[in-house]
N, C-alpha and C positions, 0 to 999 in steps of 0.2 A: 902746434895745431895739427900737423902729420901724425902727431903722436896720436891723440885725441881719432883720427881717422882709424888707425891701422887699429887700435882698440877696436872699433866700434867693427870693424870689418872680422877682425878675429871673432869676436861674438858672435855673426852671423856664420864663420865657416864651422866654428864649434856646433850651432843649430844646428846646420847641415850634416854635420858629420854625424851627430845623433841619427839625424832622419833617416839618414845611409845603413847606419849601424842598424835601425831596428828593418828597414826591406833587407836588407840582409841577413837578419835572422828568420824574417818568414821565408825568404829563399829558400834558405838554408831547409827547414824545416817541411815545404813543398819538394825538395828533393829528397829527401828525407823517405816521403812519402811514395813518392814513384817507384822506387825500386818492390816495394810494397806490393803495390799496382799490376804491377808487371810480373812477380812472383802468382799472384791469385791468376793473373789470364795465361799465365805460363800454364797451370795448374789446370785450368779450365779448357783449354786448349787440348790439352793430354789428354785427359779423361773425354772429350768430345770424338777427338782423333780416334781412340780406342777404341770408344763406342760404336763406331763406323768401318773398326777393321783394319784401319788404316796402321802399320807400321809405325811407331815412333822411335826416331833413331833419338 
């Protein structure tokens, strides 16, 4: 009958662990992206800076 349990609870950590597996690749994938993000207002930032004379070290 335990047996019959641990089965059934296995199956449900296996689900989970899916669930885990796929927000972790959208993580994955949002970080992914930031650095992205951050290069274009790095970018953006420059040429603003510039534009107003200002020094960019």
């Amino acid at each position: 009958m335990q047996n019959v349990e641990c089965r059934m609870q296995n199956v449900e950590c296996r689900m989970q662990n899916a669930e885990c597996r796929m927000q972790n690749a959208e993580c994955r994938m949002q970080n992914a992206e930031f650095p992205i993000l951050n290069y274009k207002f790095y970018i953006l930032n420059s040429k603003m800076l510039f534009a107003f004379g200002v020094p960019v070290g």
